[in-house]
C-alpha positions in Angstrom: -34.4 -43.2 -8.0 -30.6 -43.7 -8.7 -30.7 -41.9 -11.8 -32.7 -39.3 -10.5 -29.6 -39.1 -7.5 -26.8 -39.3 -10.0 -28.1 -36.2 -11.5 -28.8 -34.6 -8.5 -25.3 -34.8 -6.9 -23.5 -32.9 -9.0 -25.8 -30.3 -9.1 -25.7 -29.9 -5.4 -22.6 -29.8 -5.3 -21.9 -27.1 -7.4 -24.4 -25.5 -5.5 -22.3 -25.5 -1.7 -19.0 -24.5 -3.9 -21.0 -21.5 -5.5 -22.3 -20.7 -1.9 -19.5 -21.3 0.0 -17.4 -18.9 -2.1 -19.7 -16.4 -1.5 -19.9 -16.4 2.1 -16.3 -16.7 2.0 -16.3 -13.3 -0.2 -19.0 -11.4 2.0 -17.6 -12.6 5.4 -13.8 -13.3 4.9 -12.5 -11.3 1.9 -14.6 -8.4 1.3 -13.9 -7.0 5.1 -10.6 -7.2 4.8 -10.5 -4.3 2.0 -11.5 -0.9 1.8 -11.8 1.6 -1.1 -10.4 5.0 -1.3 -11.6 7.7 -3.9 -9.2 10.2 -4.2 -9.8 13.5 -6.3 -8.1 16.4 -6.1 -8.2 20.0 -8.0 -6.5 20.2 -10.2 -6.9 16.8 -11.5 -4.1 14.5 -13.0 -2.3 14.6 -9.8 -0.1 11.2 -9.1 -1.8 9.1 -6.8 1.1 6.8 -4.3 -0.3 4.7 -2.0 2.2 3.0 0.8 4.2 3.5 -1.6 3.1 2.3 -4.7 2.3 4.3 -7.4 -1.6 3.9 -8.4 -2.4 6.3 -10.9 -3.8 9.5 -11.5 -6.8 11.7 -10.1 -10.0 11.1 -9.8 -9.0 7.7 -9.1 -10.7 4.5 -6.8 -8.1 2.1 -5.3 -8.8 -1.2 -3.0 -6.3 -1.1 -0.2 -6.3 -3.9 3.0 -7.0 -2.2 6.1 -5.2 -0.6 8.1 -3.1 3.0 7.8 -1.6 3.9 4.6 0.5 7.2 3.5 -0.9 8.9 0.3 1.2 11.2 -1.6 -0.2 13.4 -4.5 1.9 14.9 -7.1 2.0 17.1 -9.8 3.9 19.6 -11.7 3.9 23.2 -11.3 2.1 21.9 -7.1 3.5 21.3 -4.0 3.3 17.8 -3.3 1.0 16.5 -0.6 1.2 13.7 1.9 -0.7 12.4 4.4 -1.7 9.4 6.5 -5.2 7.5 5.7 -7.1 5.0 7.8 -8.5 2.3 5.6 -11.3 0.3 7.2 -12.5 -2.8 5.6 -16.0 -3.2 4.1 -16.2 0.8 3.8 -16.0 3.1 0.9 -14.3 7.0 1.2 -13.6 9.8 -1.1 -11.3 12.1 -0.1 -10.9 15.4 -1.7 -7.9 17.9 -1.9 -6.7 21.2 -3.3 -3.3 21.2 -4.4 -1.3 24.4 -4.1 1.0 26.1 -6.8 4.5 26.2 -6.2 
């Protein structure tokens, strides 16, 4: 029986740390992002997110919630910005044309 319960305890245990980190993920972490696809035509446009540069269209960003300003870029277009709403848990692409200078 001792053995048996030697064996068993750290098994368990490594059970509750695997399960509390992911309850911790699904119910404390993962609302607290959203993702934002951003495409736009043409594509290859700069992608800046509050401010940070991200990369370049089509592109999929995580972002904590809240409101964010996204800027697209690119030579030869006017440049875009506006404001985004980033809710937590949710996923949204967002599509724009740019326009030629």
């Amino acid at each position: 029986m001792r053995q048996r319960l030697k064996i068993l305890l750290p098994i368990l245990g490594v059970v509750l740390l695997v399960l509390g980190g992911l309850l911790y993920y699904r119910y404390v972490y993962y609302p607290t992002l959203g993702v934002i696809g951003v495409a736009t035509e043409p594509e290859g446009a700069t992608v800046i997110l509050g401010g940070q540069e991200e990369g370049v269209t089509p592109l999929e960003v995580f972002r904590g919630t809240g409101t964010h300003t996204l800027v697209l870029e690119k030579d030869g277009y006017q440049s875009f910005e506006t404001e985004v709403v980033v809710e937590g848990g949710h996923h949204q692409v967002l599509g724009y044309v740019l326009m030629k200078e």
